[in-house]
py3Dmol code that shows the C-alpha trace and the ligand (Angstrom):
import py3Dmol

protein = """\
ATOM      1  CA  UNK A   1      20.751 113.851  54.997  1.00  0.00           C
ATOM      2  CA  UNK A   2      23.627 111.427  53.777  1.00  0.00           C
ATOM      3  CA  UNK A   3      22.641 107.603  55.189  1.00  0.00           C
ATOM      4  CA  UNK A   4      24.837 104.741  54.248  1.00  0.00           C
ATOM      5  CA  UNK A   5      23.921 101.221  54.877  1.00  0.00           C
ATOM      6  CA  UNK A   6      26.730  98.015  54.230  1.00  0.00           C
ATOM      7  CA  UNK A   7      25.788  94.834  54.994  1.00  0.00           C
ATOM      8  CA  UNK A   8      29.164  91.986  55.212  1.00  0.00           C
ATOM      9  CA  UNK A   9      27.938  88.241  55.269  1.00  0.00           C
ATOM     10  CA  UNK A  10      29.731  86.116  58.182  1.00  0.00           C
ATOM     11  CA  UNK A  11      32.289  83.017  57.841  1.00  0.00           C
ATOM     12  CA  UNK A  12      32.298  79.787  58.505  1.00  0.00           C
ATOM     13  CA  UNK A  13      35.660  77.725  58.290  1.00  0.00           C
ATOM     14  CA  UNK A  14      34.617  74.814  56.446  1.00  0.00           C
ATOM     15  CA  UNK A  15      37.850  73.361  57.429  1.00  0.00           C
ATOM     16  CA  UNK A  16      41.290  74.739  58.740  1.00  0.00           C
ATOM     17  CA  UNK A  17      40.590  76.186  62.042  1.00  0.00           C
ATOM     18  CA  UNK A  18      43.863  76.669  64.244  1.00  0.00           C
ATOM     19  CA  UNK A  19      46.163  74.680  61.615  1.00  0.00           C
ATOM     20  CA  UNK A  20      45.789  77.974  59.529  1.00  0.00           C
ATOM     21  CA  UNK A  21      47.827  79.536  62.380  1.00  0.00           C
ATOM     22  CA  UNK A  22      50.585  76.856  61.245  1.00  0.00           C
ATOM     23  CA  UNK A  23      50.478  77.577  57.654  1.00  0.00           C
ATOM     24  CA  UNK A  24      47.859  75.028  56.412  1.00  0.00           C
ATOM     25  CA  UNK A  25      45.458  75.981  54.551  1.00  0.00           C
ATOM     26  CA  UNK A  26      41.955  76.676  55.534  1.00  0.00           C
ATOM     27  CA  UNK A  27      38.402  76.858  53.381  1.00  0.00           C
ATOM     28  CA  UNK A  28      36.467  79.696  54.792  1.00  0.00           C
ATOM     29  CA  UNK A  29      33.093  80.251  53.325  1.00  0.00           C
ATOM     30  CA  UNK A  30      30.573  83.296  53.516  1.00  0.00           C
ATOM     31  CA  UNK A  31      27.046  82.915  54.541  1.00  0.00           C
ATOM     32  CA  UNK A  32      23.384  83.869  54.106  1.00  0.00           C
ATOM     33  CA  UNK A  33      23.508  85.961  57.657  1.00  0.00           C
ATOM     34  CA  UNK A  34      25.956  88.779  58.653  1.00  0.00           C
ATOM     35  CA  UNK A  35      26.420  92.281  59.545  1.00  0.00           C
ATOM     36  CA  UNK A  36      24.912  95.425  58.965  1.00  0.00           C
ATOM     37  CA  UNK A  37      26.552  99.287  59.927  1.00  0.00           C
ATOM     38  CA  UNK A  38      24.054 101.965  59.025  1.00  0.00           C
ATOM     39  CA  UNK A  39      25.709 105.718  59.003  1.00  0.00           C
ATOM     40  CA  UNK A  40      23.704 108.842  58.998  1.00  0.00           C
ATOM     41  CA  UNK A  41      25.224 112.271  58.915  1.00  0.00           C
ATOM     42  CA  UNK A  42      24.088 114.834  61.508  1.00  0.00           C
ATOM     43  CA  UNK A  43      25.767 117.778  61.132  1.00  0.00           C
ATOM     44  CA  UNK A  44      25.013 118.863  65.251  1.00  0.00           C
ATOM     45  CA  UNK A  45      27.589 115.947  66.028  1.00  0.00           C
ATOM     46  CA  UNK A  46      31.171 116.429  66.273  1.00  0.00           C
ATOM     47  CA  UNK A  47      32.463 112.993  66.502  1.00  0.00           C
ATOM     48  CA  UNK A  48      30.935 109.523  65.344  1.00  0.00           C
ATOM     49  CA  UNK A  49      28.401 108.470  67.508  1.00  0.00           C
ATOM     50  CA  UNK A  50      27.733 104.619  68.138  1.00  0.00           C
ATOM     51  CA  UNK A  51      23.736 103.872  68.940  1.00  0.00           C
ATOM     52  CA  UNK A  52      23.349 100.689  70.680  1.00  0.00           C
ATOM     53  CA  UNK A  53      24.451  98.829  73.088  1.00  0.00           C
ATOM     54  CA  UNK A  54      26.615  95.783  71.202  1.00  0.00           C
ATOM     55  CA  UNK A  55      29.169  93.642  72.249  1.00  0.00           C
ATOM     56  CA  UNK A  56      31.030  95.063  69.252  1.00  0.00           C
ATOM     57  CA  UNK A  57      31.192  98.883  69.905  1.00  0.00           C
ATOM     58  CA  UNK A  58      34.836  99.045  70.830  1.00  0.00           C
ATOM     59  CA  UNK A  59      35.557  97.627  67.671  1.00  0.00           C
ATOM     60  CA  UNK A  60      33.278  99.787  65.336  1.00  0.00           C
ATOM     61  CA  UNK A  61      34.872 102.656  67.178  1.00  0.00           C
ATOM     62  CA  UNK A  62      38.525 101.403  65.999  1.00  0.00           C
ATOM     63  CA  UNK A  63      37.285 100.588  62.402  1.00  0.00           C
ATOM     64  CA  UNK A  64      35.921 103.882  61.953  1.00  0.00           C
ATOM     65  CA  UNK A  65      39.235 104.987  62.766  1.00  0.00           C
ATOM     66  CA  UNK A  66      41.307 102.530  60.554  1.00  0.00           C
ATOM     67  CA  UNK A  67      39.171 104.298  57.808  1.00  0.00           C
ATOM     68  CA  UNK A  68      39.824 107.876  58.605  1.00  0.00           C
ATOM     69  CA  UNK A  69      36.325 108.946  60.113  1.00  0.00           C
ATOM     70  CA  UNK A  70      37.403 109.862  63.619  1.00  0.00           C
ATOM     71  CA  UNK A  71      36.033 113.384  63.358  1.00  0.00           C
ATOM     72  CA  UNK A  72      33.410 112.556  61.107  1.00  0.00           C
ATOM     73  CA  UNK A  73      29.549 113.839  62.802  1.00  0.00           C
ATOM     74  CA  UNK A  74      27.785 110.278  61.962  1.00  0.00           C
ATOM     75  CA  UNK A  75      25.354 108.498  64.097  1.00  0.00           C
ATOM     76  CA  UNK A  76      25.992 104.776  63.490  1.00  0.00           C
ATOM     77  CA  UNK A  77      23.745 101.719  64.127  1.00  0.00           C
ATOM     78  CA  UNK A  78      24.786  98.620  63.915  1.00  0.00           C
ATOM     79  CA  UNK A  79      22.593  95.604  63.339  1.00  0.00           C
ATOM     80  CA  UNK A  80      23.872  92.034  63.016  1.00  0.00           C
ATOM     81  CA  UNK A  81      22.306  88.451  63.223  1.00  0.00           C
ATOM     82  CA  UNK A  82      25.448  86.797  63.659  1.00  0.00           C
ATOM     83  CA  UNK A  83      26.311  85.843  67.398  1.00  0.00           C
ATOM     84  CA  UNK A  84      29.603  87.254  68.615  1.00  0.00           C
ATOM     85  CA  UNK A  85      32.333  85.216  69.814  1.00  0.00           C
ATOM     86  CA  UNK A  86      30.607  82.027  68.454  1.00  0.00           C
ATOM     87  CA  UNK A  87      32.704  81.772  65.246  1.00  0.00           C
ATOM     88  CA  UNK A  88      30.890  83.028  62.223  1.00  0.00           C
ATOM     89  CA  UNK A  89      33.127  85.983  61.861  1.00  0.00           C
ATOM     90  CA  UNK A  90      30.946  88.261  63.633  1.00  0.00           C
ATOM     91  CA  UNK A  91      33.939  91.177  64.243  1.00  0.00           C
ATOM     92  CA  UNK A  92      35.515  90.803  61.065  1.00  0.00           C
ATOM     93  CA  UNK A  93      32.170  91.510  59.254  1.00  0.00           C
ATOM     94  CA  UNK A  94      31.076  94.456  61.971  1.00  0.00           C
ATOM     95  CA  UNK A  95      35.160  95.681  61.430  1.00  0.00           C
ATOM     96  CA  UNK A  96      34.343  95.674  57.879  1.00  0.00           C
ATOM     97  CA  UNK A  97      31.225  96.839  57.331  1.00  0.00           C
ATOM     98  CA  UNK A  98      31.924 100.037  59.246  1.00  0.00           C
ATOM     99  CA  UNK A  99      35.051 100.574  56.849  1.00  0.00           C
ATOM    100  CA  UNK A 100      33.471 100.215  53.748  1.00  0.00           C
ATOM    101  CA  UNK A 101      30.898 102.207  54.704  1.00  0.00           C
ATOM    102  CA  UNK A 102      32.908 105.159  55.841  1.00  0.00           C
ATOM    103  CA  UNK A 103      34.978 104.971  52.601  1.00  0.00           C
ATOM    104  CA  UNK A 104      31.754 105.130  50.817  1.00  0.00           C
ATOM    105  CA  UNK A 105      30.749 108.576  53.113  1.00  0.00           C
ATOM    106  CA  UNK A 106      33.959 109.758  51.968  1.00  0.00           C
ATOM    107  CA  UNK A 107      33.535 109.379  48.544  1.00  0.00           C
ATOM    108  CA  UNK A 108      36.411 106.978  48.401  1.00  0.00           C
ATOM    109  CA  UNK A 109      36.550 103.346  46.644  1.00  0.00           C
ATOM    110  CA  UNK A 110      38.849 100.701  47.808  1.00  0.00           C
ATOM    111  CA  UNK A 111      40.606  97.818  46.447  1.00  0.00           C
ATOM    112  CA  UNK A 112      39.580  94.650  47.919  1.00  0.00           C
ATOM    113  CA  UNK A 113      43.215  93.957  48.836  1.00  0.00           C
ATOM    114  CA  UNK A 114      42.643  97.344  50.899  1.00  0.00           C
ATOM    115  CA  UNK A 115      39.999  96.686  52.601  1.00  0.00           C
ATOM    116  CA  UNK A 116      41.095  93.188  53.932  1.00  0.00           C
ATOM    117  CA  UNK A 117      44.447  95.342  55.573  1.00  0.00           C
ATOM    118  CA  UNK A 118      42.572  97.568  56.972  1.00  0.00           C
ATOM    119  CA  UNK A 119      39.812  94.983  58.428  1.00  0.00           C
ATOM    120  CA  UNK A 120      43.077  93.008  59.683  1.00  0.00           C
ATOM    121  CA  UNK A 121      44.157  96.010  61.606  1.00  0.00           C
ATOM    122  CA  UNK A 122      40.425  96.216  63.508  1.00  0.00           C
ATOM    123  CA  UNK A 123      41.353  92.251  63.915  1.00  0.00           C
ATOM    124  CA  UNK A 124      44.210  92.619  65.426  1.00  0.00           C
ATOM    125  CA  UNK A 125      42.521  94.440  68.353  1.00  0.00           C
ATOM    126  CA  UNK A 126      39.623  91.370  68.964  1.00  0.00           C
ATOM    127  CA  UNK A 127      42.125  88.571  68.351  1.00  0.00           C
ATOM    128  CA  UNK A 128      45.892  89.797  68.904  1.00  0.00           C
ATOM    129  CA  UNK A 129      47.666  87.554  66.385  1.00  0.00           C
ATOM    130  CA  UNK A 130      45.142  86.504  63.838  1.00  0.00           C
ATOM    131  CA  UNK A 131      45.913  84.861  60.472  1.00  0.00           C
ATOM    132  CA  UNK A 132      43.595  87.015  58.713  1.00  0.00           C
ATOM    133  CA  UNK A 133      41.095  84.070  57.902  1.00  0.00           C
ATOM    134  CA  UNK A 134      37.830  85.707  59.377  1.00  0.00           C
ATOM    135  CA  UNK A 135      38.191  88.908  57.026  1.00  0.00           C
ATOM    136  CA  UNK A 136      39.023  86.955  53.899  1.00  0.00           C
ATOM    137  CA  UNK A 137      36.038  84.878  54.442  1.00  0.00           C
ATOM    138  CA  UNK A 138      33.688  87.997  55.077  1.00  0.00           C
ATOM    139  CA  UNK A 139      35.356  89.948  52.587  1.00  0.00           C
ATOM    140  CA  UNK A 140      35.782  87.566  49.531  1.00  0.00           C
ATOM    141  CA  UNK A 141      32.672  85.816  50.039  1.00  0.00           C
ATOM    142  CA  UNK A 142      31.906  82.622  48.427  1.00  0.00           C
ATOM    143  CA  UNK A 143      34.632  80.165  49.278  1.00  0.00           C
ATOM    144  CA  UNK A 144      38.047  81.011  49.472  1.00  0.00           C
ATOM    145  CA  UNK A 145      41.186  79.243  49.796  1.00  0.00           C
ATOM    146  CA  UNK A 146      42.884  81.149  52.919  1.00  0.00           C
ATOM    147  CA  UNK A 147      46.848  80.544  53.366  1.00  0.00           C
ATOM    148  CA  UNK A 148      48.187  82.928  56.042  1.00  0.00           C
ATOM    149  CA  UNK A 149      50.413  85.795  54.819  1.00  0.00           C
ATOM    150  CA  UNK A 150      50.286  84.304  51.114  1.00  0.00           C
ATOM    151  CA  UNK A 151      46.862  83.325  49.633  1.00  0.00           C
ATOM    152  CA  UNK A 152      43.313  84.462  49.280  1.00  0.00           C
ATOM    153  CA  UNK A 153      41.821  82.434  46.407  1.00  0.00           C
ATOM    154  CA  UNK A 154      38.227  82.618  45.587  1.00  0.00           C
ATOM    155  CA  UNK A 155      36.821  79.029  44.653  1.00  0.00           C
ATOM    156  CA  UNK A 156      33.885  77.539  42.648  1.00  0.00           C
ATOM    157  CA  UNK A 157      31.814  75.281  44.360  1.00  0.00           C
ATOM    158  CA  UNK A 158      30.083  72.948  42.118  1.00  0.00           C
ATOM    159  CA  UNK A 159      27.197  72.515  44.497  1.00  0.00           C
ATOM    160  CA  UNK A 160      24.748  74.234  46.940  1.00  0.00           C
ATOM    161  CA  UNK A 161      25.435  73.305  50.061  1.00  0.00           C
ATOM    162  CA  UNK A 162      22.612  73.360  53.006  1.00  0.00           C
ATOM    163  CA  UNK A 163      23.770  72.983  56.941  1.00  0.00           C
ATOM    164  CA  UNK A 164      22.783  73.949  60.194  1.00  0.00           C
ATOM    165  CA  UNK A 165      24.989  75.760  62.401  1.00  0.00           C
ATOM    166  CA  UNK A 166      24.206  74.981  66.145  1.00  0.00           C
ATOM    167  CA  UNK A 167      24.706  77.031  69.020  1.00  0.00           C
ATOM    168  CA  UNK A 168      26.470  74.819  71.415  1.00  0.00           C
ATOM    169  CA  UNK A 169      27.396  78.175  73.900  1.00  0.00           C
ATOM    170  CA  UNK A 170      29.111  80.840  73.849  1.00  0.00           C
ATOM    171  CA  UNK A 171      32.905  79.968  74.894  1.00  0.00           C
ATOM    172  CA  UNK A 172      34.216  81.184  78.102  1.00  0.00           C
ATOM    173  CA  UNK A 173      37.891  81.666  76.107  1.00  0.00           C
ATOM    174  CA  UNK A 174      38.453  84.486  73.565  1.00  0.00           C
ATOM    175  CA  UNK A 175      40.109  83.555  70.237  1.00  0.00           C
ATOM    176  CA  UNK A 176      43.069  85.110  71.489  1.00  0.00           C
ATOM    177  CA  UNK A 177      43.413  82.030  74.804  1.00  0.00           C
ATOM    178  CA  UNK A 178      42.266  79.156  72.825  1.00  0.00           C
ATOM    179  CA  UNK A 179      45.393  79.682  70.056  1.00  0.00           C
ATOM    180  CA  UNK A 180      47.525  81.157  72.090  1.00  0.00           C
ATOM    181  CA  UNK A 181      47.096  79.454  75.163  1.00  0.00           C
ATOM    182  CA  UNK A 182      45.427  76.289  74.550  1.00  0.00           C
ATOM    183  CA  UNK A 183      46.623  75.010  71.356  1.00  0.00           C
ATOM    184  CA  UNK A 184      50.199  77.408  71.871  1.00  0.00           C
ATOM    185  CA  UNK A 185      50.378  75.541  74.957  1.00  0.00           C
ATOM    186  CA  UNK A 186      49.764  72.305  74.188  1.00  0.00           C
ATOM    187  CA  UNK A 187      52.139  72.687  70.827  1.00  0.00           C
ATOM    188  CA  UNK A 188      55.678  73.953  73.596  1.00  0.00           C
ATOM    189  CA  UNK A 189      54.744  71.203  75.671  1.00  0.00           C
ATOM    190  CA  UNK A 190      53.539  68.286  73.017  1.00  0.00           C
ATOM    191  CA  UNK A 191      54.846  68.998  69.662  1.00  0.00           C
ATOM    192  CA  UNK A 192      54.757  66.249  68.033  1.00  0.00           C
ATOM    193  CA  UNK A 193      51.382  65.380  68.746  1.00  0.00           C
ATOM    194  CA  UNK A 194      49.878  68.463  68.298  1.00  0.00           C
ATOM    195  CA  UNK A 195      52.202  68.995  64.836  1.00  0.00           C
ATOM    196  CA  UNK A 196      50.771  65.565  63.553  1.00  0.00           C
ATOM    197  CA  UNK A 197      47.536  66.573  64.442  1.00  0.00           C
ATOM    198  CA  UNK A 198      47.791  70.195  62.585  1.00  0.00           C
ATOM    199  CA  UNK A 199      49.374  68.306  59.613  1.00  0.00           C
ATOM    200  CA  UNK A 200      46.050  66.031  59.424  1.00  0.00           C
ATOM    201  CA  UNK A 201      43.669  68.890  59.457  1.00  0.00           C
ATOM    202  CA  UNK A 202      45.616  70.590  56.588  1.00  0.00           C
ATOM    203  CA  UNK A 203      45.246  67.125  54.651  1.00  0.00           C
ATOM    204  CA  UNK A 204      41.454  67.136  55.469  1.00  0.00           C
ATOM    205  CA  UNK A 205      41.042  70.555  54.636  1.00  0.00           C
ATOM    206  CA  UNK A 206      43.233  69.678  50.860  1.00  0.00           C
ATOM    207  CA  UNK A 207      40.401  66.914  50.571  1.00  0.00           C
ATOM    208  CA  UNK A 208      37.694  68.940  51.418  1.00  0.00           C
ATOM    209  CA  UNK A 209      38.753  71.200  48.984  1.00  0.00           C
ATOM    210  CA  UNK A 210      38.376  68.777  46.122  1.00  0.00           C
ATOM    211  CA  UNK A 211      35.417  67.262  47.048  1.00  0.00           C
ATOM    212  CA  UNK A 212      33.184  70.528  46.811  1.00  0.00           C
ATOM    213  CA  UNK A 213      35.223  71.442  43.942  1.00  0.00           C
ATOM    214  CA  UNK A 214      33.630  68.551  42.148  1.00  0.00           C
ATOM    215  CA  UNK A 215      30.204  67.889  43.807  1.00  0.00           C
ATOM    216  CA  UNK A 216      32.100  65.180  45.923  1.00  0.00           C
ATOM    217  CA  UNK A 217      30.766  63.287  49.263  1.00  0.00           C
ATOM    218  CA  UNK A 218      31.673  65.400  52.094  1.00  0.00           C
ATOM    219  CA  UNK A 219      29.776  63.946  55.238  1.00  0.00           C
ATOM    220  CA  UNK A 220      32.867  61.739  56.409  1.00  0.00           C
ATOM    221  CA  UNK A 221      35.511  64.401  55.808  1.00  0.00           C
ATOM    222  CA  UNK A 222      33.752  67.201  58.134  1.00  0.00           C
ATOM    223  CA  UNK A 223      33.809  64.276  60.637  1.00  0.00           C
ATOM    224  CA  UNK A 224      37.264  63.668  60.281  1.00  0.00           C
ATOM    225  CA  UNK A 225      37.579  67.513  60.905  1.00  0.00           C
ATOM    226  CA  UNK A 226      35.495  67.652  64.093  1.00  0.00           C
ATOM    227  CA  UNK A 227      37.492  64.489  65.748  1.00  0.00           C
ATOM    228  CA  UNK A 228      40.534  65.927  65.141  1.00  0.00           C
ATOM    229  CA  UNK A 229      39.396  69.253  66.494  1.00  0.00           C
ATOM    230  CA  UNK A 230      38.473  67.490  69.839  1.00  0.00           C
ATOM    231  CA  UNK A 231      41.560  65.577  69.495  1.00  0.00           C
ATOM    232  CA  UNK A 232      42.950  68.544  69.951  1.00  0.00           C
ATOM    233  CA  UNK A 233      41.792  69.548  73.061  1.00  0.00           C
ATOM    234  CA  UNK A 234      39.165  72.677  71.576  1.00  0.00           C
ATOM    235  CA  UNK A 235      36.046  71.286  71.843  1.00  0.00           C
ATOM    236  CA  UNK A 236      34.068  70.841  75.250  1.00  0.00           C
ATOM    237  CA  UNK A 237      31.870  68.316  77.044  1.00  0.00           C
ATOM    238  CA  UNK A 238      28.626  69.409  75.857  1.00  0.00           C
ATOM    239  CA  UNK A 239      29.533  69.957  72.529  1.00  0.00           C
ATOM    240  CA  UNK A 240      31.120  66.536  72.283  1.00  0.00           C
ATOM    241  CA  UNK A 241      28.424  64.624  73.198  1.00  0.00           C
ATOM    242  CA  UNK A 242      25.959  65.816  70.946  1.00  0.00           C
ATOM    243  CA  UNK A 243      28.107  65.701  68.226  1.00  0.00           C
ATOM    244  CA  UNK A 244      28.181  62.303  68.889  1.00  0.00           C
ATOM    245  CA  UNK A 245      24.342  61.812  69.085  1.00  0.00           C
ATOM    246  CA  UNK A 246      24.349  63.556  65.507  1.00  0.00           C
ATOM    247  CA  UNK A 247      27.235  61.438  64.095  1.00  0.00           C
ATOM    248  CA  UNK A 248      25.020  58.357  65.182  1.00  0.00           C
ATOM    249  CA  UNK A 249      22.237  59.890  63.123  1.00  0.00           C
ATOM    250  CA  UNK A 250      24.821  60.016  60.021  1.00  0.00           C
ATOM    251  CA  UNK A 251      25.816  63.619  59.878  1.00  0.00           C
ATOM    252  CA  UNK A 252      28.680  65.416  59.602  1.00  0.00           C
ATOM    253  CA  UNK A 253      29.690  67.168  62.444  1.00  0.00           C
ATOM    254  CA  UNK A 254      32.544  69.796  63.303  1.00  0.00           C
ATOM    255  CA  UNK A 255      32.960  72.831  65.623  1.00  0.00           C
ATOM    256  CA  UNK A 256      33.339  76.201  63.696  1.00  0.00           C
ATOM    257  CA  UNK A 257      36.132  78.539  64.932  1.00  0.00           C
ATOM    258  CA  UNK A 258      38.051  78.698  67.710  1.00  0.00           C
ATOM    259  CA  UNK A 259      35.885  76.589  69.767  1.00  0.00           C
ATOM    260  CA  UNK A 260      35.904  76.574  73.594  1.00  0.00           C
ATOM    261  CA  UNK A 261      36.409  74.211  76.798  1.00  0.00           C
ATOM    262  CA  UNK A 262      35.326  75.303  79.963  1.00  0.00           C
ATOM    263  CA  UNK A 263      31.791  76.321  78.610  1.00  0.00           C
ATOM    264  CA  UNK A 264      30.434  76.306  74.975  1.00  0.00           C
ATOM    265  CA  UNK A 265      32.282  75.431  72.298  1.00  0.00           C
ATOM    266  CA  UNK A 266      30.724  78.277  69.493  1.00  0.00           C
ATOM    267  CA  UNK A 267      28.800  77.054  66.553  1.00  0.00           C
ATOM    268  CA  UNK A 268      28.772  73.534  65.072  1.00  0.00           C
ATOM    269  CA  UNK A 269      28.731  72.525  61.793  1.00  0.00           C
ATOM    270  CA  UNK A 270      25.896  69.798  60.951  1.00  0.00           C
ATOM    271  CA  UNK A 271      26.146  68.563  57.657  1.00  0.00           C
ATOM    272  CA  UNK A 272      23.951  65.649  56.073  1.00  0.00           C
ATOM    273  CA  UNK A 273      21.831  65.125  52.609  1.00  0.00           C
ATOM    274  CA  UNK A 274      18.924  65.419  54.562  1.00  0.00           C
ATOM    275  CA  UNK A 275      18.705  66.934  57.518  1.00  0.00           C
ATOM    276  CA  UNK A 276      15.292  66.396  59.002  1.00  0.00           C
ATOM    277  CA  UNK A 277      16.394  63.661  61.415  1.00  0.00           C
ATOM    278  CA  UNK A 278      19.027  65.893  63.201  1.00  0.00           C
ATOM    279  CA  UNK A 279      16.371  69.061  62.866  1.00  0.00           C
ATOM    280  CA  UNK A 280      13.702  67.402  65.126  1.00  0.00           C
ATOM    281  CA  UNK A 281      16.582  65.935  67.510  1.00  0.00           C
ATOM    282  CA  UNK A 282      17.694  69.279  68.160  1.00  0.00           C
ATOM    283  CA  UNK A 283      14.415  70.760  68.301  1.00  0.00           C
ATOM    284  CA  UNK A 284      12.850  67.954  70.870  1.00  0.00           C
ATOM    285  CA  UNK A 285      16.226  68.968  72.814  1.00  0.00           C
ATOM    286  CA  UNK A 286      16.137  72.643  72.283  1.00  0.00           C
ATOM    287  CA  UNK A 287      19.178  73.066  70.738  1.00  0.00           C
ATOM    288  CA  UNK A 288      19.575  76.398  69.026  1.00  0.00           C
ATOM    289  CA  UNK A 289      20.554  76.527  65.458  1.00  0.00           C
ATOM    290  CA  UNK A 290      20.071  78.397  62.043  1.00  0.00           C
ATOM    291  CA  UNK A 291      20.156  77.489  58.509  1.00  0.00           C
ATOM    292  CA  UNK A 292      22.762  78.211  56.348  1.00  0.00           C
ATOM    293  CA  UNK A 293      23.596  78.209  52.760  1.00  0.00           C
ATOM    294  CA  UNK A 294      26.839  78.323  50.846  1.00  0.00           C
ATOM    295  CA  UNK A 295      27.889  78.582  47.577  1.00  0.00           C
ATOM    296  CA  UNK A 296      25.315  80.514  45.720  1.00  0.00           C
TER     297      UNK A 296
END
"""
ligand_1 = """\
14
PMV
O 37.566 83.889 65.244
P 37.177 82.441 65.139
O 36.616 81.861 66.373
O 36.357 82.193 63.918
O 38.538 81.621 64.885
C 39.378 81.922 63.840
C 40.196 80.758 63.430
C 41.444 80.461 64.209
O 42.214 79.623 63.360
C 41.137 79.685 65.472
C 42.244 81.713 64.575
C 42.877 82.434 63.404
O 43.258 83.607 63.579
O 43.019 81.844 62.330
"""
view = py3Dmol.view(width=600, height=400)
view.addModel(protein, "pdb")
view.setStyle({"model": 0}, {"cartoon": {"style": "trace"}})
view.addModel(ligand_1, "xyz")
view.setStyle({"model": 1}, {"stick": {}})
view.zoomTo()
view.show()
């Protein structure tokens, strides 16, 4: 029996959520946690069969597909520690994974260039419009250097860099709503504002860039991130007030993704040289999070 098991790390955007939609650039990064498709041939089936119940079926069903395996009898599992819809590229990596994986069942390599299309076509389904960040981040690894339409450049960190990613909720908004509606919205009916505001998050994100190029200091400039993420208008109550309390503590804080208003906000980025001060806050307040490492 033929089995095939691919495993695609999530993203986090470092920097560069929503002004990427703009043209700025964004730093995506791949992480220690991610997705796993496993295929097994049965020869009784005559069609792909999804096991499991998974926010993410729908999507597995259109990546198998993108990669020519509608007819194909496999029984596929899919397994994933990455939460969906809370920014860490969790359909991007499932999208993937199940393409590379049916490519390998059909004996057939791809180019990386390839296999970020056809991941962008899954993408298109979750996200309508996207810029094609979350599957260069998942697909590339590492850290990248993401310009919409133009760039995907893999970069060197000169550091290890340790965080914790906090689950501040699920948001109640897709992807799709918060750039299309939200930010969209705001950008018709306050443009300059909401320009400046992109323009600053692109200069962050160029500064960002350099610093973990070069082992640089880069607790102040995820801050500058995160306040200009709530400045505008994607980040949520809750999630603003504890990134406060962690700020206080001297961390770094920023939302990851799209974020969210109404509920949760996704994942948050908590960055600081040591972190055991903002692990027992969130702990005493049972805060959710996971540790994450990039740049290995
Ligand atoms: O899918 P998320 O929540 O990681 O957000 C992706 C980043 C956005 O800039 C908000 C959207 C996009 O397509 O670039």
């Amino acid at each position: 029996m033929k089995r095939i098991g691919v495993f695609v790390p999530g993203k986090v955007l470092i920097s560069g959520e929503h002004s990427v939609v703009y043209g700025e650039r964004a730093l995506v990064a791949g992480i220690d946690k991610g997705a796993r498709v496993v295929l097994e041939e049965d020869l009784s089936l005559s069609k792909p069969e999804i096991l499991a119940k998974h926010d993410g079926m729908g999507l597995v069903k259109k990546a198998v597909k993108v990669a020519g395996g509608g007819a194909l009898p496999l029984r596929i599992r899919i397994e994933s520690d990455l939460p969906v819809g809370s920014g860490l590229g969790s359909s991007a990596a499932l999208g993937a994974a199940t393409i590379k994986a049916v490519k390998t069942y059909l004996g057939e390599t791809i180019t990386q260039q390839a296999w970020f299309d056809l991941t962008m076509e899954v993408e298109r389904v979750a996200h309508g419009n996207p810029s094609g960040v979350d599957p260069a981040g998942v697909i590339y690894g590492g850290l990248v250097r993401f310009v919409k339409g133009k760039e995907i450049t893999p970069l060197k960190t000169k550091k290890v860099i340790s965080f914790l990613l906090v689950q501040t909720g699920k948001p109640k908004e897709s992807t799709k709503e918060m750039v299309v509606e939200v930010v969209g919205n705001q950008m018709r009916e306050k443009e300059k504002m909401t320009n400046t505001i992109i323009k600053n998050i692109g200069k962050v994100t160029r500064k960002l860039e350099t610093a973990m190029r070069a082992g640089g200091e880069i607790r102040e400039l995820i801050n500058e991130n995160g306040r200009l993420l709530e400045q505008l208008g994607v980040v949520g109550t809750k999630a603003k007030i504890l990134a406060d309390e962690l700020r206080k503590m001297g961390a770094g804080v920023k939302i990851v993704g799209a974020g969210g208003i109404r509920k949760g906000s996704g994942m948050m980025l908590v960055y600081d040289s040591n972190l055991d001060l903002e692990r027992s806050y969130l702990k005493q307040h049972n805060w959710n999070y996971m540790e994450v490492t990039i740049g290995q």
